[in-house]
C-alpha positions in Angstrom: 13.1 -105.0 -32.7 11.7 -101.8 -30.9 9.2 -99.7 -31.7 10.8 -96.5 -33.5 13.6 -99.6 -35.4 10.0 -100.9 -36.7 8.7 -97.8 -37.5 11.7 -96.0 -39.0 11.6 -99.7 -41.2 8.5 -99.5 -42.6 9.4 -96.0 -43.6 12.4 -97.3 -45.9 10.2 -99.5 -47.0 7.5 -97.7 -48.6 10.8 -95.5 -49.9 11.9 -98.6 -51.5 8.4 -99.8 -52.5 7.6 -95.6 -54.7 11.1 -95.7 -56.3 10.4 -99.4 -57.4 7.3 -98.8 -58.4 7.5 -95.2 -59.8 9.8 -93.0 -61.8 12.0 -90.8 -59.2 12.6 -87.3 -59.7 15.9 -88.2 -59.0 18.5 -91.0 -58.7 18.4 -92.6 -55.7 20.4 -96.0 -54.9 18.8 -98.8 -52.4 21.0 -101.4 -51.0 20.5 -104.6 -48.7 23.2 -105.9 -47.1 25.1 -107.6 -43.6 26.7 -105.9 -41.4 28.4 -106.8 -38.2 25.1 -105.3 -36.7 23.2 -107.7 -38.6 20.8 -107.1 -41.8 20.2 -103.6 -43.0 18.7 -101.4 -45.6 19.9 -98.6 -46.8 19.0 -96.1 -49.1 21.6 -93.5 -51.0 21.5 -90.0 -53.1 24.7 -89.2 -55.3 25.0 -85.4 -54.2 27.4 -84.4 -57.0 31.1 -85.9 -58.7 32.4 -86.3 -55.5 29.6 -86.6 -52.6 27.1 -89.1 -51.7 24.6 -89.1 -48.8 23.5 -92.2 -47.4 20.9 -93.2 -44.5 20.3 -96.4 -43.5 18.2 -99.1 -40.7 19.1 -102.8 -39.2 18.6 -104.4 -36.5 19.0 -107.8 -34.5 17.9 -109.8 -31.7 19.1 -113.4 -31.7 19.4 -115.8 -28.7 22.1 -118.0 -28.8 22.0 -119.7 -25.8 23.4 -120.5 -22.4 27.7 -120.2 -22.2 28.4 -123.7 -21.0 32.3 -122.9 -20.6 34.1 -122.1 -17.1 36.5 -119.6 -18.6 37.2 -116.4 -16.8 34.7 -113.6 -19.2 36.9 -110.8 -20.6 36.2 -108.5 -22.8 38.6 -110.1 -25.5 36.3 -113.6 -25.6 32.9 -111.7 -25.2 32.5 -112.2 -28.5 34.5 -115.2 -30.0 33.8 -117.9 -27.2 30.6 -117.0 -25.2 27.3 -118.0 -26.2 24.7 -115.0 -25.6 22.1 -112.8 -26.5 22.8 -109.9 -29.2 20.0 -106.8 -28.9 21.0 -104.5 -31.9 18.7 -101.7 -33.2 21.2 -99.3 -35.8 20.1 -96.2 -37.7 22.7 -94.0 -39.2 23.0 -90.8 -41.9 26.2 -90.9 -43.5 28.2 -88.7 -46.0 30.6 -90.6 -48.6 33.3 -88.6 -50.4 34.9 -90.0 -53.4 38.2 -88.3 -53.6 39.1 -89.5 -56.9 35.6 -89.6 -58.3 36.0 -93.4 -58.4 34.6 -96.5 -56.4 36.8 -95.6 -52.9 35.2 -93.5 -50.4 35.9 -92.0 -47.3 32.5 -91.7 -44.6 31.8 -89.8 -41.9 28.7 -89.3 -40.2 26.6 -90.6 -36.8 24.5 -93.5 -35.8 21.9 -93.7 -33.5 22.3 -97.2 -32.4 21.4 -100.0 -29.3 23.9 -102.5 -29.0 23.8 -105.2 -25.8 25.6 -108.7 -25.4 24.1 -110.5 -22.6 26.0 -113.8 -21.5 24.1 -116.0 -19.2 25.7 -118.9 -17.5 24.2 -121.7 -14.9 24.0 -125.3 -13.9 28.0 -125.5 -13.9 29.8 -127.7 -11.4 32.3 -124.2 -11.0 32.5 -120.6 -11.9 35.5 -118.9 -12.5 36.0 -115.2 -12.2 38.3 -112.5 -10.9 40.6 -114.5 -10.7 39.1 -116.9 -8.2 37.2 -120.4 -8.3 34.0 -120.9 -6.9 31.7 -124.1 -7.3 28.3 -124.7 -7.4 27.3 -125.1 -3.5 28.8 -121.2 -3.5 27.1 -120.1 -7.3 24.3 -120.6 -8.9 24.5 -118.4 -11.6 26.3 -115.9 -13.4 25.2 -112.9 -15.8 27.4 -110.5 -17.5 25.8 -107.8 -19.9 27.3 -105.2 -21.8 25.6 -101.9 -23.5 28.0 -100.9 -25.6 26.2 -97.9 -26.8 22.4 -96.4 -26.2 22.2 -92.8 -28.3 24.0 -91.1 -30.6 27.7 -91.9 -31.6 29.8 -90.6 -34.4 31.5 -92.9 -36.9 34.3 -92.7 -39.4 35.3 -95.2 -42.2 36.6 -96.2 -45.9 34.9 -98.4 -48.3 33.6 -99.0 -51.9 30.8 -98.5 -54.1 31.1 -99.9 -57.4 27.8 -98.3 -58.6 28.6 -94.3 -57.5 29.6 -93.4 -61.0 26.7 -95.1 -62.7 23.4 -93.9 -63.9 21.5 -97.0 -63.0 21.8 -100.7 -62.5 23.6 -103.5 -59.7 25.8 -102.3 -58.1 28.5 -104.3 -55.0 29.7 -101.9 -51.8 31.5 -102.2 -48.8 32.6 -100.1 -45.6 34.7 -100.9 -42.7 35.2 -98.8 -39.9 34.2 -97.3 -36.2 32.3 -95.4 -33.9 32.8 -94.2 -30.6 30.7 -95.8 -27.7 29.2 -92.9 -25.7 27.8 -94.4 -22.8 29.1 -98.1 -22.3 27.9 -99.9 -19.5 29.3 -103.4 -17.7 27.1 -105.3 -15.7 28.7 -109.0 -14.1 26.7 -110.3 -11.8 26.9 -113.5 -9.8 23.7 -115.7 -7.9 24.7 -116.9 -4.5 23.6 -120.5 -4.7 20.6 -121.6 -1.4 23.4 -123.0 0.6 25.8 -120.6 0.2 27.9 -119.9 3.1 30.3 -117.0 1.6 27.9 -115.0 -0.2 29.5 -111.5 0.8 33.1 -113.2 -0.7 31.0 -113.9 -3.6 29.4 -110.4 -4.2 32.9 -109.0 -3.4 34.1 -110.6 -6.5 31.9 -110.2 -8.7 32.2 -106.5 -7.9 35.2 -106.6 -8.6 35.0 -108.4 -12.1 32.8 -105.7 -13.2 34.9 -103.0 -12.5 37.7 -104.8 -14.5 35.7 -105.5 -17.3 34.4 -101.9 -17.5 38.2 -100.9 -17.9 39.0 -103.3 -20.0 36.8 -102.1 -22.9 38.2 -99.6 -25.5 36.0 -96.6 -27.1 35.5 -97.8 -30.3 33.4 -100.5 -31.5 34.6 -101.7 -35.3 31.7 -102.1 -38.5 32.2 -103.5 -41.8 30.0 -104.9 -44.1 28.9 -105.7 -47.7 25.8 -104.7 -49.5 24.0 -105.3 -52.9 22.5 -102.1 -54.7 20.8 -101.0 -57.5 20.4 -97.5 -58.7 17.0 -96.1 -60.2 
C-alpha cells in the first residue's frame, strides 16, 4: 500500500479511534467492509431526511502467482482464469440520496483510485497469443499488465443502508455500481527465449496482442460490496 493510501489510513483511523472514544458533536456512521477493491473503511454523515455524505479508503496488493495455463489472454478471462498480481489503492467521497427517506439510495460521486492486474507467465512448453502458437525454443516468457485507472474517475451506483434512518447502533449496507476508467493502459509483452531464431515475428505479435486487448476493454469498471456499520 503507498504512501498517501497509508497516510490517508491512519487518518480514518484516528477519526474512528475520537468518535469511539469520545462523544461527537454530531452523528457520524463508521463502516468496515469488502469490496471488489478489497477491504475498506469508511466513514459517513447523514446530511438531512434525504442526503448522506460518505468518504471512504481500501486498498490491496496480493500476489497470486504465476498463470500456468496456455490460453490466449483476453480481457474477458483477465479476471476469472489468470493467476496474477492485484495493486489496488481506492479513496472515494461520495453523496447518497435516499429518495424515499428509506434504506435504498442512489450515489454519485468520484474516486481517486490505482487499479493494476499484472499476469506473468513462464516455464511453459508453448505460448499462445494473437492468434498464433509459439513454443518454448521461440518464448521464454510472457507479461501482460493492465492499469485500469491511475487519478480521478467519477462513479455512479444504487445500494442500501439499513442504519440511515437510525439514531445509533449496527447497521448492514451495500452498493453496486461503476466508474469510468480515465486513463487505461495495456501492456502484453513477450521474452524472446536465448535461441530464438524469429524474435522480430515474435515482437510483431505481441504488438499486436496489445493493441487488441487495449480495444477490447470497455470504460467502466463494476464495484459492489457489503459493509458492517455502526452509528454514534
Amino acid at each position: 500500500m503507498g504512501y498517501e493510501i497509508m497516510k490517508k489510513t491512519l487518518y480514518l483511523v484516528v477519526v474512528f479511534t475520537y468518535f469511539l472514544l469520545c462523544k461527537p458533536v454530531f452523528a457520524v456512521e463508521i463502516s468496515l467492509g469488502m469490496s471488489s477493491l478489497g477491504p475498506v473503511i469508511e466513514v459517513g454523515h447523514k446530511v438531512s431526511n434525504r442526503f448522506n455524505a460518505r468518504v471512504a479508503i481500501g486498498g490491496l496488493n496480493v500476489d497470486f502467482g504465476e498463470d500456468n495455463s496456455q490460453e490466449e489472454p483476453d480481457i474477458e478471462s483477465l479476471f476469472l482464469d489468470q493467476l496474477g498480481e492485484w495493486q489496488v489503492e481506492h479513496f472515494s467521497a461520495l453523496i447518497d440520496y435516499h429518495p424515499w427517506q428509506g434504506n435504498f439510495r442512489l450515489t454519485a460521486g468520484i474516486n481517486n483510485n490505482k487499479i493494476i492486474w499484472t499476469v506473468e507467465s513462464s516455464d511453459q512448453d508453448n505460448y499462445r497469443f494473437n492468434g498464433q502458437l509459439f513454443n518454448s525454443l521461440e518464448v521464454e516468457s510472457t507479461e501482460l499488465t493492465a492499469q485500469f485507472t491511475k487519478g480521478i474517475s467519477p462513479y455512479v451506483g444504487i445500494g442500501w443502508s439499513t442504519g440511515f434512518d437510525n439514531e445509533r447502533g449496527w447497521s448492514f449496507n451495500g452498493d453496486f455500481g461503476a466508474f469510468y476508467l480515465t486513463d487505461t493502459e495495456i501492456s502484453f509483452d513477450a521474452k524472446c527465449a536465448d535461441k530464438a531464431t524469429q524474435c522480430d515475428w515474435v515482437q510483431a505479435e505481441a504488438k499486436d496482442k496489445q493493441a487488441d486487448l487495449q480495444e477490447e476493454f470497455l470504460g467502466l469498471f463494476p464495484i459492489f460490496g457489503l459493509g458492517l456499520s455502526y452509528k454514534f
